[in-house]
N, CA, C and O atoms as a GROMACS GRO file, in nm:
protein
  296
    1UNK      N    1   0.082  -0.120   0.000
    1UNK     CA    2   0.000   0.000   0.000
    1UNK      C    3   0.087   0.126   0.000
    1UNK      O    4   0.176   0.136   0.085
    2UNK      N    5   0.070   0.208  -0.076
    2UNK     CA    6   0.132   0.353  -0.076
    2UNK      C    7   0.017   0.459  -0.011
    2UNK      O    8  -0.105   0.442  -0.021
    3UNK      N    9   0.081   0.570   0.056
    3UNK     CA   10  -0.052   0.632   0.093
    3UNK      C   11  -0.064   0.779  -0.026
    3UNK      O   12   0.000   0.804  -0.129
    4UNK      N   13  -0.147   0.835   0.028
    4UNK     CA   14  -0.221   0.932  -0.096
    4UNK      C   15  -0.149   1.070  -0.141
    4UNK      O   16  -0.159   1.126  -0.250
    5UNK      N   17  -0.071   1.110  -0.028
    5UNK     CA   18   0.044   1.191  -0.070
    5UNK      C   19   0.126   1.162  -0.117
    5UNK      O   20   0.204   1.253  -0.145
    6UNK      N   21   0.173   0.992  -0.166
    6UNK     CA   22   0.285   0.938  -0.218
    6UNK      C   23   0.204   0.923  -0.400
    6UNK      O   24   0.258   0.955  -0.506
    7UNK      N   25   0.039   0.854  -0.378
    7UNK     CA   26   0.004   0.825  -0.478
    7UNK      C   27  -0.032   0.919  -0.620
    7UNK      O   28  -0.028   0.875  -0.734
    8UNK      N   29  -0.070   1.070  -0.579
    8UNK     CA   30  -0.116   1.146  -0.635
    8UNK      C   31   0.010   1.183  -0.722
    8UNK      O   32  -0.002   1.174  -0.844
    9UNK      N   33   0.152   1.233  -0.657
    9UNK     CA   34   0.266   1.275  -0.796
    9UNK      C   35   0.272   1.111  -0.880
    9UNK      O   36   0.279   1.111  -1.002
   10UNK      N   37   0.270   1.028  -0.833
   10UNK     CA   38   0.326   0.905  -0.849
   10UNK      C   39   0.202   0.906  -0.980
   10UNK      O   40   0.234   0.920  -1.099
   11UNK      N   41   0.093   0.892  -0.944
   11UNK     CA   42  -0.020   0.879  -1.086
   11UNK      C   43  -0.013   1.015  -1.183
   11UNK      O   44   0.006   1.001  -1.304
   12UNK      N   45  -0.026   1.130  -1.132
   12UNK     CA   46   0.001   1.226  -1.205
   12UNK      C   47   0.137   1.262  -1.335
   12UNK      O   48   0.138   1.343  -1.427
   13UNK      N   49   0.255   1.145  -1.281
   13UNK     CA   50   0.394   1.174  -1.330
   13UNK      C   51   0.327   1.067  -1.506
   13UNK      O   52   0.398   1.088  -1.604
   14UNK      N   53   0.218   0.979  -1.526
   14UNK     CA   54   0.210   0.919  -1.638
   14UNK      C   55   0.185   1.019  -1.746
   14UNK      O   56   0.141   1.130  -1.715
   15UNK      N   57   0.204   0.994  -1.850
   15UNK     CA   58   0.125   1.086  -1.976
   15UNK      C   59   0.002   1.100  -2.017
   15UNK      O   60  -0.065   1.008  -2.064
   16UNK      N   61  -0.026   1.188  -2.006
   16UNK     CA   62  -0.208   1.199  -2.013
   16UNK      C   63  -0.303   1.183  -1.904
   16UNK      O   64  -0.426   1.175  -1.907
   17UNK      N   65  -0.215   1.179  -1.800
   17UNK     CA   66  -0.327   1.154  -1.698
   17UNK      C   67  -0.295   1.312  -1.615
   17UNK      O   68  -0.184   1.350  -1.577
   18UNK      N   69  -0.433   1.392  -1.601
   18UNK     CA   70  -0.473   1.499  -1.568
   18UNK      C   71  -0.606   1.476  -1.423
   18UNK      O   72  -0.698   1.395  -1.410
   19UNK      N   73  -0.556   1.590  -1.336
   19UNK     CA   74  -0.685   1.625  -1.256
   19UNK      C   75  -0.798   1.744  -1.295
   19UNK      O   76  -0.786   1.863  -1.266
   20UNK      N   77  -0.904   1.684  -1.363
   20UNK     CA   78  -0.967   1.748  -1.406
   20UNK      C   79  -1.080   1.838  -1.321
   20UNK      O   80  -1.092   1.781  -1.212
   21UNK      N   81  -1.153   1.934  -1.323
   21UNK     CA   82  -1.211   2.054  -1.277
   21UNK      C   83  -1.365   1.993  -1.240
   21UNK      O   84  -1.431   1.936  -1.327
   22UNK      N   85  -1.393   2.003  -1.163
   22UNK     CA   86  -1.556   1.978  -1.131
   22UNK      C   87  -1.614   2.084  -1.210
   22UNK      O   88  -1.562   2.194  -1.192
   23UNK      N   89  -1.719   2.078  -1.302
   23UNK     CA   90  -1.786   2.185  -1.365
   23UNK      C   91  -1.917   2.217  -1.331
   23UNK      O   92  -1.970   2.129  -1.263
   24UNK      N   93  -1.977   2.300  -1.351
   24UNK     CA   94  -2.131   2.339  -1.333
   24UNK      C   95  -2.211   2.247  -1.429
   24UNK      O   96  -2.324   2.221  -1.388
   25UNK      N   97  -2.184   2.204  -1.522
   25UNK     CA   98  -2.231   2.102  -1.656
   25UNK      C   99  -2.208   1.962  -1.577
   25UNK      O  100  -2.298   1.880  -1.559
   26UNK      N  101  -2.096   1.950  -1.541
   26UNK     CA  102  -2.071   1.813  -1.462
   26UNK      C  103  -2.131   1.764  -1.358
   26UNK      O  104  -2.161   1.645  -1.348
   27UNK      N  105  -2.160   1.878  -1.246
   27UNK     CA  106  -2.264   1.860  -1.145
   27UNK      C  107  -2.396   1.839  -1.173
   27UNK      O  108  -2.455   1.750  -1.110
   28UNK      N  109  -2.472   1.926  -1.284
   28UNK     CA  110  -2.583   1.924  -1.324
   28UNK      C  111  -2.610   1.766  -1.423
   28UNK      O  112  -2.715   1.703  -1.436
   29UNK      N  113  -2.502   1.743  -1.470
   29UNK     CA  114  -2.580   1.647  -1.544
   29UNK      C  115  -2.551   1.492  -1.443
   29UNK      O  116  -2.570   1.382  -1.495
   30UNK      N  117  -2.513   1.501  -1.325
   30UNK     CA  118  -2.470   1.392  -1.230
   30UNK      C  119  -2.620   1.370  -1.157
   30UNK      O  120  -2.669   1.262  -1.122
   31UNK      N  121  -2.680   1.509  -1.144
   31UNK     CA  122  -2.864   1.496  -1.116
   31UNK      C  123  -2.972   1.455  -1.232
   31UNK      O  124  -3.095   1.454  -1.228
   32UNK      N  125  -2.880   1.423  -1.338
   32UNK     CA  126  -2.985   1.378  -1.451
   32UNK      C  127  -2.911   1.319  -1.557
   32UNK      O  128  -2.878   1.359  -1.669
   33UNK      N  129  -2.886   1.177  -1.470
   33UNK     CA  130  -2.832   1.030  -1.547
   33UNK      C  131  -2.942   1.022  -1.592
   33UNK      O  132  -3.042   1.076  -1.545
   34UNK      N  133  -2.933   0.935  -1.714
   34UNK     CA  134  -3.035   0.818  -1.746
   34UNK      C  135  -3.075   0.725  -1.690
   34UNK      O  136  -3.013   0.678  -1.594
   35UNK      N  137  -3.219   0.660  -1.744
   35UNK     CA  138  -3.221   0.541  -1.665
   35UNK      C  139  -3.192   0.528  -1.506
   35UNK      O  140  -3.170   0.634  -1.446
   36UNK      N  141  -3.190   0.410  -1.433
   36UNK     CA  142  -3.218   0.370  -1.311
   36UNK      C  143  -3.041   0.390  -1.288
   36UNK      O  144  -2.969   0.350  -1.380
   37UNK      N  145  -2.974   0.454  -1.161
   37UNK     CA  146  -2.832   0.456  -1.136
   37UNK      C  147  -2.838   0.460  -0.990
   37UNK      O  148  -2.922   0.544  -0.959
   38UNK      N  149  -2.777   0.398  -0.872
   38UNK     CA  150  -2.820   0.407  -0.729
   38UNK      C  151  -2.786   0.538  -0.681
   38UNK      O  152  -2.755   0.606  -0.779
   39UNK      N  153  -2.781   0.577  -0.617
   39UNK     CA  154  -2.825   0.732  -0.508
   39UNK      C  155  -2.646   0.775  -0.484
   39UNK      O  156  -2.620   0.894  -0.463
   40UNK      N  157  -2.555   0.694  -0.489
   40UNK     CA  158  -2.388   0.748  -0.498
   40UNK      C  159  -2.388   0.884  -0.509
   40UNK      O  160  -2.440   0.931  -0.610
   41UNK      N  161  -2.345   0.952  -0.436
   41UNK     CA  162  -2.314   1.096  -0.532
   41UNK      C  163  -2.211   1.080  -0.595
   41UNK      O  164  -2.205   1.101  -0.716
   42UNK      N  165  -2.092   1.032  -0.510
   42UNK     CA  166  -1.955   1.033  -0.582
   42UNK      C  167  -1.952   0.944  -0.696
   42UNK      O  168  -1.893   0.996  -0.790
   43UNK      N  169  -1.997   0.824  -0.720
   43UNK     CA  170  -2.040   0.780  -0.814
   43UNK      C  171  -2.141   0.817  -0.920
   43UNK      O  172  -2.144   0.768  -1.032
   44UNK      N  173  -2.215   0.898  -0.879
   44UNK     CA  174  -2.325   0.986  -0.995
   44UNK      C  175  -2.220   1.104  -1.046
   44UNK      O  176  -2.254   1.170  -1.144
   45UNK      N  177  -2.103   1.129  -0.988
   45UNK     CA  178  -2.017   1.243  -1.056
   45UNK      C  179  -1.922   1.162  -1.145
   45UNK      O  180  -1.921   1.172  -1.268
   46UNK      N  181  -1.866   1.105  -1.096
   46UNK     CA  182  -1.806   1.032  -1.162
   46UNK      C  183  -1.844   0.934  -1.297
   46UNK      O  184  -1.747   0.889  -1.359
   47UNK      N  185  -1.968   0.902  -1.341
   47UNK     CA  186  -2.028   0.868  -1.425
   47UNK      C  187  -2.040   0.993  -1.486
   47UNK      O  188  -2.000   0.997  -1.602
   48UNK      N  189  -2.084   1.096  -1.436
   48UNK     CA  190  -2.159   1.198  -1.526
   48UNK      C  191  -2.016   1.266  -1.572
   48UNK      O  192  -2.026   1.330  -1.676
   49UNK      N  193  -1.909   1.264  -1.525
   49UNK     CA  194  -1.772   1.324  -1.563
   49UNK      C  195  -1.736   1.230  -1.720
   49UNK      O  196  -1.683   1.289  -1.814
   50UNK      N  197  -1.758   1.141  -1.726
   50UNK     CA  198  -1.715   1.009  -1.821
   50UNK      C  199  -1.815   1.057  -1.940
   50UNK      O  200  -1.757   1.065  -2.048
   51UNK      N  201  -1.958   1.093  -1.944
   51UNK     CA  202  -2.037   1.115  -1.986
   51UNK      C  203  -2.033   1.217  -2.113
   51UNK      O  204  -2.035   1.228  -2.235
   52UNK      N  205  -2.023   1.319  -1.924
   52UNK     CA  206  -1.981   1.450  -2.021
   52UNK      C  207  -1.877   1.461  -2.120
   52UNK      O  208  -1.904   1.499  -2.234
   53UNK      N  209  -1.751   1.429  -2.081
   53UNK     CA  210  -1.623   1.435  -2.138
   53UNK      C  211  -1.628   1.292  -2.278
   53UNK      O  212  -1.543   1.285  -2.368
   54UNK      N  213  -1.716   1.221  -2.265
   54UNK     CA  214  -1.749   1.141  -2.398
   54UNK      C  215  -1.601   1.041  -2.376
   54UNK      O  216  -1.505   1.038  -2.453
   55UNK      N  217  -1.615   0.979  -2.272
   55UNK     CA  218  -1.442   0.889  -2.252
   55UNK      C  219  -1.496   0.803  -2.143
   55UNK      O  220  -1.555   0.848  -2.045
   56UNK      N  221  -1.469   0.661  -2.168
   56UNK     CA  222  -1.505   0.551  -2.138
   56UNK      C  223  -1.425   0.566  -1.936
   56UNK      O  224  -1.344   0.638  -1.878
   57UNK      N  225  -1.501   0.465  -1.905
   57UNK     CA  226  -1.453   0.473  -1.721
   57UNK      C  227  -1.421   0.328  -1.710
   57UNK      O  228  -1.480   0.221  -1.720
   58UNK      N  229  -1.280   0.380  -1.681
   58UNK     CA  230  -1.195   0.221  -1.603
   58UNK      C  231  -1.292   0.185  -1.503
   58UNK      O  232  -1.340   0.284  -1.450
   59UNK      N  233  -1.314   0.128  -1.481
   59UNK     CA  234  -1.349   0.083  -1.296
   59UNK      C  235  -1.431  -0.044  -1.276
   59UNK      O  236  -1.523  -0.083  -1.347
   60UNK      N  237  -1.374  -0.112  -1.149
   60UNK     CA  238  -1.401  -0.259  -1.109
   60UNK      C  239  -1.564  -0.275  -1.069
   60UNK      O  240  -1.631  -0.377  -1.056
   61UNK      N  241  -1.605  -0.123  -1.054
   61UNK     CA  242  -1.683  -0.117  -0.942
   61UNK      C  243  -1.862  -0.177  -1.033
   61UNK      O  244  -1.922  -0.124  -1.126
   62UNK      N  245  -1.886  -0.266  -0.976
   62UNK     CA  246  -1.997  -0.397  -1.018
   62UNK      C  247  -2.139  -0.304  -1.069
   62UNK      O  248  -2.214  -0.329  -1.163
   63UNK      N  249  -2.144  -0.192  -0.972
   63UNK     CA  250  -2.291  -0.140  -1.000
   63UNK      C  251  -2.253  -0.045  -1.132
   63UNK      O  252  -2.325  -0.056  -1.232
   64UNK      N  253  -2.135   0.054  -1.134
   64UNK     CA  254  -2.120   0.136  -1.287
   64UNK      C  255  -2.100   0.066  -1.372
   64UNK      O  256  -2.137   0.101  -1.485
   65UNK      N  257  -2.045  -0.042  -1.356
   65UNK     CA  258  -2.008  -0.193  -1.514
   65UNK      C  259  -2.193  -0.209  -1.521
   65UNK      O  260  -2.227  -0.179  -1.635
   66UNK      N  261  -2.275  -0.235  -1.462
   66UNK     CA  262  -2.399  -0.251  -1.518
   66UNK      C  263  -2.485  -0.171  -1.582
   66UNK      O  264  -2.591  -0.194  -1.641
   67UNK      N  265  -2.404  -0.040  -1.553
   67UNK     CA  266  -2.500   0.088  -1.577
   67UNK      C  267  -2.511   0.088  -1.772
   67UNK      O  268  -2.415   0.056  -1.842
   68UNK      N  269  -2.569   0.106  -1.796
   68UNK     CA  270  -2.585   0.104  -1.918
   68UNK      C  271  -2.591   0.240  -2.013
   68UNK      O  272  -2.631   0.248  -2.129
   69UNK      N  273  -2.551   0.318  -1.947
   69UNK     CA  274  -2.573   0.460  -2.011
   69UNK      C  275  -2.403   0.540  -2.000
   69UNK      O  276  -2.384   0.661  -1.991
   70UNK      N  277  -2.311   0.449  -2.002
   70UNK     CA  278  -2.165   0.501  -1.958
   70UNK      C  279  -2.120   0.373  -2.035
   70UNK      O  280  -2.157   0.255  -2.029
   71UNK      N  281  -2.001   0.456  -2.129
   71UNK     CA  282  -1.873   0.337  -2.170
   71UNK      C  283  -1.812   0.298  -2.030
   71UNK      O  284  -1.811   0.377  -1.936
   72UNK      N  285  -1.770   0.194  -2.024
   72UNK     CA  286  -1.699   0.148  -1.935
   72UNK      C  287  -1.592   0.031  -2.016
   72UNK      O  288  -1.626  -0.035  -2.114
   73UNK      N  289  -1.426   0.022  -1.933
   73UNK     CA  290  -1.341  -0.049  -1.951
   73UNK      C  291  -1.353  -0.124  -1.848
   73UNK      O  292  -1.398  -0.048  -1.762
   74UNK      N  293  -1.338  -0.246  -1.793
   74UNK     CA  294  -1.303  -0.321  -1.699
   74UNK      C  295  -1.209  -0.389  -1.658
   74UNK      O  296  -1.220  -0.451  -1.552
   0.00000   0.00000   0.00000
């Protein structure tokens, strides 16, 4: 395990990988997914970030792999 002050330069130092801006578009459209998505906020942003930005979402996580309204990689 590394902790989060070690992890953040450590992920940031790859190419192309950016911390991107919470937007007013991003928040708003995290209150108006499609379809059925569970109550997550951080997960309703995070979908709606993938959405917005039109770019598929890595992630293990079982309930966004089902969601059907988000590319997802697994």
């Amino acid at each position: 395990p590394v902790s989060l002050e070690r992890w953040f330069p450590l992920a940031f130092a790859y190419p192309g990988v950016a911390l991107l801006p919470l937007t007013p578009e991003i928040a708003l459209a995290s209150t108006r997914l499609p379809g059925s998505f569970h109550r997550d906020p951080a997960d309703q942003l995070i979908v709606a970030t993938a959405r917005v930005l039109k770019c598929p979402l890595l992630t293990s996580d079982t309930r966004i792999l089902a969601y059907e309204h988000v590319r997802t990689i697994s």
